[in-house]
ZAPA-450233 format. One line per field, with one value per atom (N, C-alpha, C): residue in three letters; x, y, z; atom name; residue number from 1. Coordinates in pm, 1 decimal. Example, Ala and Ser with C-alpha at 12.3 -4.5 7.8 and 13.67 -1.06 7.14 Angstrom:
<pts>
r	(ALA	ALA	ALA	SER	SER	SER)
c1	(1319.0	1230.0	1320.0	1285.0	1367.0	1290.0)
c2	(-569.0	-450.0	-330.0	-225.0	-106.0	3.0)
c3	(780.0	780.0	780.0	708.0	714.0	787.0)
a	(N	CA	C	N	CA	C)
k	(1	1	1	2	2	2)
</pts>
This chain:
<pts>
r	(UNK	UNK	UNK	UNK	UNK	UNK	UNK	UNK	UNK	UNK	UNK	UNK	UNK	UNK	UNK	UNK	UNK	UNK	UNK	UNK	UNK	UNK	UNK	UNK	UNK	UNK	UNK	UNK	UNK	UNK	UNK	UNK	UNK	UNK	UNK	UNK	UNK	UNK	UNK	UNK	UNK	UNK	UNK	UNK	UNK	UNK	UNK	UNK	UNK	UNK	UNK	UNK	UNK	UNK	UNK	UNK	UNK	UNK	UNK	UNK	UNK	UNK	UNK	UNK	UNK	UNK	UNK	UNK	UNK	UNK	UNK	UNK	UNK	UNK	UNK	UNK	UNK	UNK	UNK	UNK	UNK	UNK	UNK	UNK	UNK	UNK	UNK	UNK	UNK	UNK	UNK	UNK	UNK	UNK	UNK	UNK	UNK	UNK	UNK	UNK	UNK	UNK	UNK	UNK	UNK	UNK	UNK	UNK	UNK	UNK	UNK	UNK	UNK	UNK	UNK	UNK	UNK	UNK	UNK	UNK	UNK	UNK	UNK	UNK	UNK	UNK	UNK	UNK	UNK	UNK	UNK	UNK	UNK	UNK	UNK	UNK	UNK	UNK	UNK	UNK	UNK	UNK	UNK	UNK	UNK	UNK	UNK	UNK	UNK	UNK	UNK	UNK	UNK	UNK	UNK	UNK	UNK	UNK	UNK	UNK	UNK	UNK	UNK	UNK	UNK	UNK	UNK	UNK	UNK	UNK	UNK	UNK	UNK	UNK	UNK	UNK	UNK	UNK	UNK	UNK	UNK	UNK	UNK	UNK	UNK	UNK	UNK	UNK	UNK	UNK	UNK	UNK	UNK	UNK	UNK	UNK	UNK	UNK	UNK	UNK	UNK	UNK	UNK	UNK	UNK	UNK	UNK	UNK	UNK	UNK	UNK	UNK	UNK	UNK	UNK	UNK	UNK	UNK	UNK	UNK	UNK	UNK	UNK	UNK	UNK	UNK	UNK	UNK	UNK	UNK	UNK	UNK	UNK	UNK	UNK	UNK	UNK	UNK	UNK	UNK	UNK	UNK	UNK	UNK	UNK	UNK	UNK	UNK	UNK	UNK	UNK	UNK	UNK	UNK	UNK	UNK	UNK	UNK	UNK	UNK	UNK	UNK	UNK	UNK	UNK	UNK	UNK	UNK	UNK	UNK	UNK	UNK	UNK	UNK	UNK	UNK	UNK	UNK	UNK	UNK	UNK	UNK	UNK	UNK	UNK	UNK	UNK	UNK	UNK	UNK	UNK	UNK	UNK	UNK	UNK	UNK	UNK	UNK	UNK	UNK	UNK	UNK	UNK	UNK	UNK	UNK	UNK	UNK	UNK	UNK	UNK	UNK	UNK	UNK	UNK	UNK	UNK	UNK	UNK	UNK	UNK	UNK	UNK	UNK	UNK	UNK	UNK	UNK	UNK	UNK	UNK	UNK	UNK	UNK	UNK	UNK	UNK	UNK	UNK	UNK	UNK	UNK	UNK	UNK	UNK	UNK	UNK	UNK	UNK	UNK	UNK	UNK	UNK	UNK)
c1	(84.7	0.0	89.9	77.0	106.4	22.1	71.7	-9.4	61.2	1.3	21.9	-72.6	44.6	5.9	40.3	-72.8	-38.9	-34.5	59.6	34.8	38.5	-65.0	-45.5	-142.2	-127.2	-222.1	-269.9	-169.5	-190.5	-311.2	-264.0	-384.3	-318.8	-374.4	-286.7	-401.6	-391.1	-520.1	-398.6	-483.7	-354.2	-495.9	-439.6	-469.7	-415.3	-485.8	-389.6	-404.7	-266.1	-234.3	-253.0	-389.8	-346.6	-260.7	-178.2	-122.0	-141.8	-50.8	-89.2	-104.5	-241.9	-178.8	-243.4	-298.7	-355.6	-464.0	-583.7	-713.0	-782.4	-793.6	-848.3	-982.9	-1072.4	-1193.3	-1259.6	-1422.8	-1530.6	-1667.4	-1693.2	-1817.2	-1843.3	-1979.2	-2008.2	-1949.7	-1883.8	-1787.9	-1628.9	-1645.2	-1475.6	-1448.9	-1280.5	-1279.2	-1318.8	-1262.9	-1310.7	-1203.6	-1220.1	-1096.5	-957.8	-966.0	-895.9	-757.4	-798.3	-669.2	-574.1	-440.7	-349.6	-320.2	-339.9	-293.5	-428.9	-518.2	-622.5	-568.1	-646.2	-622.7	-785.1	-759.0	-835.9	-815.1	-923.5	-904.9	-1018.0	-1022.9	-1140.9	-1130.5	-1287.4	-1290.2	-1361.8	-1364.5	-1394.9	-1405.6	-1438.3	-1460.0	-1570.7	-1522.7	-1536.6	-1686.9	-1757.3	-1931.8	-1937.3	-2037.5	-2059.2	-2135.7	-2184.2	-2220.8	-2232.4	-2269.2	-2316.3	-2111.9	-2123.8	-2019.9	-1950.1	-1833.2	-1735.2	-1672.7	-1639.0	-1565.2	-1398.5	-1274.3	-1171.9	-1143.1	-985.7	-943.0	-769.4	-812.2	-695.2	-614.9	-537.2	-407.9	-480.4	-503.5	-539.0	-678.5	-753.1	-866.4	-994.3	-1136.7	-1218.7	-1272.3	-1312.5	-1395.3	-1465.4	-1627.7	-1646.9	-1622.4	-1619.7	-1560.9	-1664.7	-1755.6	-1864.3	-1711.5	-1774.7	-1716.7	-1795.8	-1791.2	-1829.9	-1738.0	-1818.0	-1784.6	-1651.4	-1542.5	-1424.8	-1469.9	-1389.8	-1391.3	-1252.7	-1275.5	-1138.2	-1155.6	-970.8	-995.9	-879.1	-887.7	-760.7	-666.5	-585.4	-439.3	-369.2	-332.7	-220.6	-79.7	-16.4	115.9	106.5	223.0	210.2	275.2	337.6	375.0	241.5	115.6	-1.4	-61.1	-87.6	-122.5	-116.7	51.0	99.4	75.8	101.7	92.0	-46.7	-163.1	-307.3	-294.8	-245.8	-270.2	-236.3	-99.5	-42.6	-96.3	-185.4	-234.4	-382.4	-427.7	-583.7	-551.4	-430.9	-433.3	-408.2	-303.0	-294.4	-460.6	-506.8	-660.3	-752.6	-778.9	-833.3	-796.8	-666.3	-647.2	-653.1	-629.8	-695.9	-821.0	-931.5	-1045.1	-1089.8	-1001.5	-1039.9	-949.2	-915.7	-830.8	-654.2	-652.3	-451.1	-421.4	-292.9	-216.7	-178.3	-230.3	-150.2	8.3	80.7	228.6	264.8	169.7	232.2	253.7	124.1	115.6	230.3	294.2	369.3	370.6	413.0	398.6	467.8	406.9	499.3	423.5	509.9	472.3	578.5	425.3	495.6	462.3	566.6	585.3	610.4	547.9	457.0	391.0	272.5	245.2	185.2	152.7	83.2	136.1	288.0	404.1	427.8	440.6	441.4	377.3	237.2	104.2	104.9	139.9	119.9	249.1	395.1	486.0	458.0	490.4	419.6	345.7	223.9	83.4	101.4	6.7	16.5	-25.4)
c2	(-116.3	0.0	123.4	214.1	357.7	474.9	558.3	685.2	813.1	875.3	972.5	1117.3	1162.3	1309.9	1428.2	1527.6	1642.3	1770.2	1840.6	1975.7	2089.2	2156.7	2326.4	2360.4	2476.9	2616.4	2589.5	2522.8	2469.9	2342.8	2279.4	2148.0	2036.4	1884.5	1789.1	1761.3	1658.3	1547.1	1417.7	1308.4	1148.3	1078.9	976.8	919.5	768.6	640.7	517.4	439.7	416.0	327.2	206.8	92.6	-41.5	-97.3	-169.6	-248.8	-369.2	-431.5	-618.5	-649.3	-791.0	-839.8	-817.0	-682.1	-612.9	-586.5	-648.1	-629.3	-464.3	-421.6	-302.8	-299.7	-153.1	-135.7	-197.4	-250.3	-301.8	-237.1	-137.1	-71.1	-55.8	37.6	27.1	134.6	130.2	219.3	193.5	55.4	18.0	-47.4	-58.8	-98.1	-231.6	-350.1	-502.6	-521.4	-662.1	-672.5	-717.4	-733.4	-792.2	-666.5	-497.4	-412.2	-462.0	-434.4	-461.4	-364.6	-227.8	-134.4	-38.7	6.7	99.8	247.0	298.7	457.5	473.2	542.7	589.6	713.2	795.3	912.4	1012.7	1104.4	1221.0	1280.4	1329.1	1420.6	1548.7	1678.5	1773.5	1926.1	2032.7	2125.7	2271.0	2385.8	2467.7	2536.7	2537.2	2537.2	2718.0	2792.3	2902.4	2897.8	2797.1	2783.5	2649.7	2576.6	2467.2	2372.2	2221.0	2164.6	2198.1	2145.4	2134.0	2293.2	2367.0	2486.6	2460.4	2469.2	2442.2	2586.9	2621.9	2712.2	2665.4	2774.5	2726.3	2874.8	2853.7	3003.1	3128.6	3091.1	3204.0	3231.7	3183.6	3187.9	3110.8	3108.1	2992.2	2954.4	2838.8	2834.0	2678.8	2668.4	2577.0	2477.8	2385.6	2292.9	2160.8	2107.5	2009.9	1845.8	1747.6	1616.4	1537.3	1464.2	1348.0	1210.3	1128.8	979.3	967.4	885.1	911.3	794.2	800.2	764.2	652.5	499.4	449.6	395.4	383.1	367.4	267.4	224.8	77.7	103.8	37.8	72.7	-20.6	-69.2	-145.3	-150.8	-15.1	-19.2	58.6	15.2	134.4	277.0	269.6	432.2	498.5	421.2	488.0	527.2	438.3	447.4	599.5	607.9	704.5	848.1	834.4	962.5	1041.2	913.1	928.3	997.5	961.6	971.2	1142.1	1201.5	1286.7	1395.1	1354.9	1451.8	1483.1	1360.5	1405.0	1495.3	1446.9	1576.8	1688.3	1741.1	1869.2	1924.2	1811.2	1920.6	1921.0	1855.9	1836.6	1944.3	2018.7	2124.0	2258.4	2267.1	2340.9	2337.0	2269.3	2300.4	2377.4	2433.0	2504.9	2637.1	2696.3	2790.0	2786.0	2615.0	2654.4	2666.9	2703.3	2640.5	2520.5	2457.0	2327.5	2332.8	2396.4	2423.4	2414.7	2485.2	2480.9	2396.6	2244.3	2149.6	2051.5	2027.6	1952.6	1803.8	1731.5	1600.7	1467.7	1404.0	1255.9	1124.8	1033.2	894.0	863.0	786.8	700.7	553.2	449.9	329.5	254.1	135.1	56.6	103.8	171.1	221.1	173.5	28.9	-46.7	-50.8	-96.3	-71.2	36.4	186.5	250.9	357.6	276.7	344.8	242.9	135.1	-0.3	52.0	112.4	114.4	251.9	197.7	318.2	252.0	220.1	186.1	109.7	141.4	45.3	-75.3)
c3	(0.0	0.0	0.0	-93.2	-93.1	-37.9	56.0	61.4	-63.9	-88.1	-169.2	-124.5	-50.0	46.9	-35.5	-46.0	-89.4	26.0	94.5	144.2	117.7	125.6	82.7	153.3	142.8	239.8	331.6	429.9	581.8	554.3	506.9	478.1	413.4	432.4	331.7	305.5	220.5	157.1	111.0	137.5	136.2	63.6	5.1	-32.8	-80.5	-103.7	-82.0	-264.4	-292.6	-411.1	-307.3	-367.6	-373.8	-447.7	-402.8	-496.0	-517.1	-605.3	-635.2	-526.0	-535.9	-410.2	-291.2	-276.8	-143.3	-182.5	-93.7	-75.3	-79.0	-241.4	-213.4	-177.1	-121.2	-100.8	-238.1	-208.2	-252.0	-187.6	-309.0	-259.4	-405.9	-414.4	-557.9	-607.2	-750.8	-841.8	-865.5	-746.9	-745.1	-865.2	-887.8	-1003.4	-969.2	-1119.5	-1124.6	-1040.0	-955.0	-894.2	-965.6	-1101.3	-1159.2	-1203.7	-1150.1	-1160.0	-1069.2	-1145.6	-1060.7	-956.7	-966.5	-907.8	-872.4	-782.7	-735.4	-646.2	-693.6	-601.9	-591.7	-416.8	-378.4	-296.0	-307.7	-232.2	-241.5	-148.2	-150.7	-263.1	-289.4	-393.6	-278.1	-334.3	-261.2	-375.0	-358.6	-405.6	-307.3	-354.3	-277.8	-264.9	-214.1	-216.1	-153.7	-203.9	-140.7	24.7	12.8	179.2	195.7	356.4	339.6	366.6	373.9	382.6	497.9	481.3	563.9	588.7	695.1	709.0	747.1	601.7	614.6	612.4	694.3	678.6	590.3	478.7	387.0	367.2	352.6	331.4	396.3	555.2	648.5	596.0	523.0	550.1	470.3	512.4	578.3	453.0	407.6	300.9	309.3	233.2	255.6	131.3	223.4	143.6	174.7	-3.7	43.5	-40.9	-10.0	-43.2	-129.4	-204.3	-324.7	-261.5	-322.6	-300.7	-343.3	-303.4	-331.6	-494.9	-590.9	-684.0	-749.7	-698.4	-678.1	-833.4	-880.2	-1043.0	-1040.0	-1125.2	-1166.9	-1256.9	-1224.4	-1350.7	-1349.2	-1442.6	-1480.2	-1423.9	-1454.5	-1340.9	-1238.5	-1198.0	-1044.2	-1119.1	-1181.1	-1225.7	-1301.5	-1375.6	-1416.1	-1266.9	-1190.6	-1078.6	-973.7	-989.7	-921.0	-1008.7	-1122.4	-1180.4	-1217.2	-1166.0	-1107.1	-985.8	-910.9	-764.0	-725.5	-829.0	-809.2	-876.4	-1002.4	-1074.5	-975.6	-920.1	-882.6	-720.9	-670.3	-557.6	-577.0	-648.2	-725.4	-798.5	-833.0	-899.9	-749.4	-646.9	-554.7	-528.0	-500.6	-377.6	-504.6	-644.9	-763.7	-721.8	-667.2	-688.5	-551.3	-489.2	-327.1	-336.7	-446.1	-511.7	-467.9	-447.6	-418.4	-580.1	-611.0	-712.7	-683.6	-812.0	-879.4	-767.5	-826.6	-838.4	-692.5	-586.7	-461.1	-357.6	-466.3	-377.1	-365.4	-229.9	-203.8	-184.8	-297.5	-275.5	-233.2	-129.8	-98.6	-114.2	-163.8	-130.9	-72.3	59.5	183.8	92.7	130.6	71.8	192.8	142.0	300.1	416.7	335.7	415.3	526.6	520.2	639.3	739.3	716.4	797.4	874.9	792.0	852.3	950.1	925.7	983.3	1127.7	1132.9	1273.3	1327.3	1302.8	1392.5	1475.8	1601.6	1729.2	1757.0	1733.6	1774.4	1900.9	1989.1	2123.5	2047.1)
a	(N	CA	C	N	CA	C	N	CA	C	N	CA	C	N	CA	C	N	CA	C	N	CA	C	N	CA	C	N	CA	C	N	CA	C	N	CA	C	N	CA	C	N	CA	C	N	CA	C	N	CA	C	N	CA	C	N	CA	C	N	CA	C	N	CA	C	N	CA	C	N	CA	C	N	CA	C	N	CA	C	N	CA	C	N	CA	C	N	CA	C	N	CA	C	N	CA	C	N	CA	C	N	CA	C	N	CA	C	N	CA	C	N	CA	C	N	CA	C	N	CA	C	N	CA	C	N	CA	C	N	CA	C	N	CA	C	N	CA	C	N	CA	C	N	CA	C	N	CA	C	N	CA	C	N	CA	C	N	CA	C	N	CA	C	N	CA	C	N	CA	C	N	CA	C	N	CA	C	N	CA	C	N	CA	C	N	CA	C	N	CA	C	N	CA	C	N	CA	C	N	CA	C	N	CA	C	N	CA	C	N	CA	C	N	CA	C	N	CA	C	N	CA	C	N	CA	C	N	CA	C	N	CA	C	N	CA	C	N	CA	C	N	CA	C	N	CA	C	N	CA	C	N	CA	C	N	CA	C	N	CA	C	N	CA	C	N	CA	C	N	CA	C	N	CA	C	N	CA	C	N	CA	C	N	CA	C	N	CA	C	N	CA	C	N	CA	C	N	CA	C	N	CA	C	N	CA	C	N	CA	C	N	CA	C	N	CA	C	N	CA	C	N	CA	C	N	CA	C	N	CA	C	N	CA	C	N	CA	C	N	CA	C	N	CA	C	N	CA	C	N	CA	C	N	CA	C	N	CA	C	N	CA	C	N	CA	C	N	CA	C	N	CA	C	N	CA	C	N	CA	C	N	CA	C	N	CA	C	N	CA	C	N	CA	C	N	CA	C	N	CA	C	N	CA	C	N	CA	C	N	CA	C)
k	(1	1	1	2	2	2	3	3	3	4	4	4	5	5	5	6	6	6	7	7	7	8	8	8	9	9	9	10	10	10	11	11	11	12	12	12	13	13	13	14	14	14	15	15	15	16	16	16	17	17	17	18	18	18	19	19	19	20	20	20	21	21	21	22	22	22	23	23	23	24	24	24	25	25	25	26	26	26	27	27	27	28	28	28	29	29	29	30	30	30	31	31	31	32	32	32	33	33	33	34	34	34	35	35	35	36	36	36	37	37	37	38	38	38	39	39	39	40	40	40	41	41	41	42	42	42	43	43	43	44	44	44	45	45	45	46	46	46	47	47	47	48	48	48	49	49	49	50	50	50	51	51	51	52	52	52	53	53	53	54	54	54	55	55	55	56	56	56	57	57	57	58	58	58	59	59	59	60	60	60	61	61	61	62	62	62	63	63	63	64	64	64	65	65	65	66	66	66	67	67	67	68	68	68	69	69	69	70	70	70	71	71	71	72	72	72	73	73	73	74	74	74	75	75	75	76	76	76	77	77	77	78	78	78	79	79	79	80	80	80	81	81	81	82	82	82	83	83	83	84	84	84	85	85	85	86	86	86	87	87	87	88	88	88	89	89	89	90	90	90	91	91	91	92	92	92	93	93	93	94	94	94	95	95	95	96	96	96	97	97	97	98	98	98	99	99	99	100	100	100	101	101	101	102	102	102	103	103	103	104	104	104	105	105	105	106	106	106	107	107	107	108	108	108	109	109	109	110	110	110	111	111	111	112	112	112	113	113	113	114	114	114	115	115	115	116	116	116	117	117	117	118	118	118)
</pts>
């Protein structure tokens, strides 16, 4: 499992590459199980009232959510260059720049989400 974190304007949004192998989500819109590679993650956009109240680059805006929309790919580099393009438009659609969003993939991420844990 991959996370694929974007930060900007005091905010992240993550999101997880399944990979081979690893039991992705099964709800309706997922891909067939037969992709090798799944991303999932929030979708979101900026509403004149109503939604969620985020505060982004010093100040407040609302922000409503959509069903996250998980999609299949063949490799992990289609995969990733999914993952990286849809957080950059995610945080485009709440007025950051594209450009400012800062991006990481954490790799194993199972691993690295269980170490610490009581």
């Amino acid at each position: 499992m991959l996370l694929v974190r974007g930060k900007a304007g005091g905010t992240e949004l993550t999101g997880t590459v399944f990979e081979r192998g690893e039991r992705a989500p099964s709800f309706t819109g997922a891909p067939e199980d037969d992709a090798a590679y799944v991303w999932v993650c929030d979708e979101f956009y900026e509403v004149e009232s109503g939604g969620s109240i985020q505060e982004i680059d010093g100040r407040e805006i609302h922000v409503a959510f959509e069903s996250p929309m998980p999609r299949g790919f063949d490799t992990r580099d289609q995969a990733l260059a999914a993952a990286r393009e849809h957080v950059r438009t995610q945080f485009s659609r709440i007025g950051v720049d594209a450009d400012d969003v800062e991006l990481e993939v954490v790799e194993n991420a199972e691993i690295a989400t269980d170490e610490g844990a009581p």
